[in-house]
BALOBA-1460 file (C-alpha; in Angstrom, 3 decimals):
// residues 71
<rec num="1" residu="x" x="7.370" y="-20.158" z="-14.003"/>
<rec num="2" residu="x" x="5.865" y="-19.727" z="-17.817"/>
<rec num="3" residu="x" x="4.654" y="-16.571" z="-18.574"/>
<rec num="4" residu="x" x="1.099" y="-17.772" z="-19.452"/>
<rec num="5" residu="x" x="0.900" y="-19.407" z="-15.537"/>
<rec num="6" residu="x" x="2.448" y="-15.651" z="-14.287"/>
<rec num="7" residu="x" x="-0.137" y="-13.872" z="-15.782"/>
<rec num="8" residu="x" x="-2.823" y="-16.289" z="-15.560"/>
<rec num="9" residu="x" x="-2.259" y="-16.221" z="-11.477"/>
<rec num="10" residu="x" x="-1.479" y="-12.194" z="-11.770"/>
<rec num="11" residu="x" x="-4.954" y="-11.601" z="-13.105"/>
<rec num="12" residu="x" x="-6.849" y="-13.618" z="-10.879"/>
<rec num="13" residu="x" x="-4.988" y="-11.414" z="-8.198"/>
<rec num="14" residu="x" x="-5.852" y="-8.641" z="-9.707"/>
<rec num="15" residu="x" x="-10.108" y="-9.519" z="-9.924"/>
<rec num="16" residu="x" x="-9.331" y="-10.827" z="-6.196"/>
<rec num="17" residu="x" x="-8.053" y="-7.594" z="-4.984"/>
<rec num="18" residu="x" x="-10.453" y="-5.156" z="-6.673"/>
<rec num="19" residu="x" x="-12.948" y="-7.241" z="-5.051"/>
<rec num="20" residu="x" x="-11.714" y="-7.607" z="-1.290"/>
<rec num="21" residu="x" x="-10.886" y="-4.172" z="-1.451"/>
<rec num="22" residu="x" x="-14.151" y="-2.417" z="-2.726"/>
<rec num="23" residu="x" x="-15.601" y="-4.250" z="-0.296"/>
<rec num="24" residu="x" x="-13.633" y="-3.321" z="2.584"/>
<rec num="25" residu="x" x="-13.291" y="0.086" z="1.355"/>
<rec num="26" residu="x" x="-17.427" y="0.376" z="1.446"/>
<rec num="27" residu="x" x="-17.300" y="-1.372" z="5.025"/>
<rec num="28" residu="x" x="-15.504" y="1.324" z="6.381"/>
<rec num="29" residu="x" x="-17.142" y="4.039" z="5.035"/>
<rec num="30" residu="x" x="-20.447" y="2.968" z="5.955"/>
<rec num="31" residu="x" x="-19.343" y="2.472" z="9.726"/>
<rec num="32" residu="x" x="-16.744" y="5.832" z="9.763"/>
<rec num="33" residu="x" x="-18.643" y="7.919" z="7.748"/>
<rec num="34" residu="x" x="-22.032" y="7.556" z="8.626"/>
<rec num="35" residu="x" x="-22.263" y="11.517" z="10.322"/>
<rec num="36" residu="x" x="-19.308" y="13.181" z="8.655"/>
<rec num="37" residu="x" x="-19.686" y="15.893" z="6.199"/>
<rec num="38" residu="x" x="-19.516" y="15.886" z="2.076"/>
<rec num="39" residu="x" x="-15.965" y="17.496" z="2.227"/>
<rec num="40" residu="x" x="-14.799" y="13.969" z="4.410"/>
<rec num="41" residu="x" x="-16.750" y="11.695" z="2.032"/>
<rec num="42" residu="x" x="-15.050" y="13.400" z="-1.095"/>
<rec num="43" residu="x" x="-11.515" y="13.291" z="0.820"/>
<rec num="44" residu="x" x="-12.089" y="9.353" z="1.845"/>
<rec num="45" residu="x" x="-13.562" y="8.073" z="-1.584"/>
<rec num="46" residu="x" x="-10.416" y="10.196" z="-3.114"/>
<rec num="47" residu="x" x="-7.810" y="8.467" z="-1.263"/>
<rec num="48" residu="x" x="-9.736" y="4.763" z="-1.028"/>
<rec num="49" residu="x" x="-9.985" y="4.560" z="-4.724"/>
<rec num="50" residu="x" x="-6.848" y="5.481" z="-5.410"/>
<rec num="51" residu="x" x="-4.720" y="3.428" z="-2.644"/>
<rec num="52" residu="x" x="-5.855" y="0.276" z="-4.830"/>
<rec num="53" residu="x" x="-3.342" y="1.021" z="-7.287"/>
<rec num="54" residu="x" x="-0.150" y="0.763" z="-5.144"/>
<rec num="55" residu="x" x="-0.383" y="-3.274" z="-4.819"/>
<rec num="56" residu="x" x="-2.129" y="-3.606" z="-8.044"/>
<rec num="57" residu="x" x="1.141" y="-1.634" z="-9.362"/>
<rec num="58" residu="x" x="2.835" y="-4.903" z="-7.419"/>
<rec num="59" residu="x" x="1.531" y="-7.368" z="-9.117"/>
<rec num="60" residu="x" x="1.209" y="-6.504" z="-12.462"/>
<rec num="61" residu="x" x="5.202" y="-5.600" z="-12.353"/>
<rec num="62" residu="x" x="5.777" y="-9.342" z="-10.606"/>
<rec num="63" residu="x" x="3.601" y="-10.003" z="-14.096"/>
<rec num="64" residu="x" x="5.395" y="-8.732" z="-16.513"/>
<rec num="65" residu="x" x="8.857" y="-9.678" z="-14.843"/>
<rec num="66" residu="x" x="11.775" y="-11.210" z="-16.887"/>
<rec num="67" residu="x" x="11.834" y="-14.670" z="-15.900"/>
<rec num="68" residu="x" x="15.159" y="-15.531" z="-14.292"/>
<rec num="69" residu="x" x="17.984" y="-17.333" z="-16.393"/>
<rec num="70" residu="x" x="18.502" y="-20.924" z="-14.985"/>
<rec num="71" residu="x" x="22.272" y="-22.067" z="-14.880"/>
Protein backbone atom coordinates (compact mmCIF):
# COMPACT_ATOMS: atom_id res chain seq x y z
CA UNK A 1 0.00 0.00 0.00
CA UNK A 2 1.74 3.65 -0.81
CA UNK A 3 2.55 5.55 1.97
CA UNK A 4 0.41 8.58 0.94
CA UNK A 5 -2.92 5.95 0.87
CA UNK A 6 -1.46 4.59 4.63
CA UNK A 7 -1.52 7.78 6.02
CA UNK A 8 -4.26 9.26 4.17
CA UNK A 9 -6.62 6.22 5.65
CA UNK A 10 -4.53 6.47 9.18
CA UNK A 11 -5.69 10.03 9.64
CA UNK A 12 -9.12 9.70 8.80
CA UNK A 13 -8.96 6.93 11.60
CA UNK A 14 -7.55 8.99 13.72
CA UNK A 15 -10.48 12.18 13.31
CA UNK A 16 -12.94 9.00 13.37
CA UNK A 17 -11.81 7.78 16.65
CA UNK A 18 -11.39 11.05 18.56
CA UNK A 19 -14.83 11.54 17.51
CA UNK A 20 -16.69 8.14 18.40
CA UNK A 21 -14.86 8.18 21.42
CA UNK A 22 -15.52 11.72 22.95
CA UNK A 23 -18.74 10.96 22.30
CA UNK A 24 -19.08 7.78 23.99
CA UNK A 25 -16.85 8.86 26.65
CA UNK A 26 -19.51 11.95 27.42
CA UNK A 27 -22.44 9.27 27.09
CA UNK A 28 -21.26 7.49 29.87
CA UNK A 29 -20.48 10.01 32.08
CA UNK A 30 -23.62 11.73 31.80
CA UNK A 31 -25.62 8.40 32.59
CA UNK A 32 -22.79 6.96 35.41
CA UNK A 33 -21.95 10.02 36.82
CA UNK A 34 -24.88 11.93 37.19
CA UNK A 35 -24.80 11.65 41.50
CA UNK A 36 -21.18 10.77 42.10
CA UNK A 37 -18.83 13.07 43.76
CA UNK A 38 -15.94 15.59 42.23
CA UNK A 39 -13.17 13.09 43.37
CA UNK A 40 -15.10 10.25 40.77
CA UNK A 41 -15.55 12.87 38.03
CA UNK A 42 -11.74 13.88 38.27
CA UNK A 43 -10.77 9.98 38.47
CA UNK A 44 -13.20 9.12 35.26
CA UNK A 45 -12.28 12.23 33.00
CA UNK A 46 -8.47 11.19 34.05
CA UNK A 47 -8.61 7.77 32.83
CA UNK A 48 -11.31 8.47 29.71
CA UNK A 49 -9.04 11.00 28.20
CA UNK A 50 -6.22 9.24 28.45
CA UNK A 51 -7.41 5.54 27.31
CA UNK A 52 -7.76 7.29 23.73
CA UNK A 53 -4.20 7.10 23.24
CA UNK A 54 -3.66 3.29 23.42
CA UNK A 55 -5.42 2.61 19.83
CA UNK A 56 -4.50 5.94 18.55
CA UNK A 57 -0.80 4.65 19.52
CA UNK A 58 -2.13 1.61 17.01
CA UNK A 59 -2.69 3.28 14.27
CA UNK A 60 -0.34 5.81 13.89
CA UNK A 61 2.50 2.89 14.31
CA UNK A 62 0.40 0.74 11.42
CA UNK A 63 1.11 4.51 9.79
CA UNK A 64 4.35 4.92 9.88
CA UNK A 65 5.16 1.10 9.22
CA UNK A 66 7.91 -0.02 6.73
CA UNK A 67 6.09 -1.25 3.88
CA UNK A 68 6.87 -4.91 3.29
CA UNK A 69 9.51 -5.97 0.54
CA UNK A 70 7.66 -7.84 -2.33
CA UNK A 71 9.65 -10.91 -3.78
Amino acid sequence: MPVRLKKLIGTVLLVALVIVYAIVATIVAVAQLSESGPVVHLLFFLFSGLLWVLPAMGIIKWMIAEPRARH
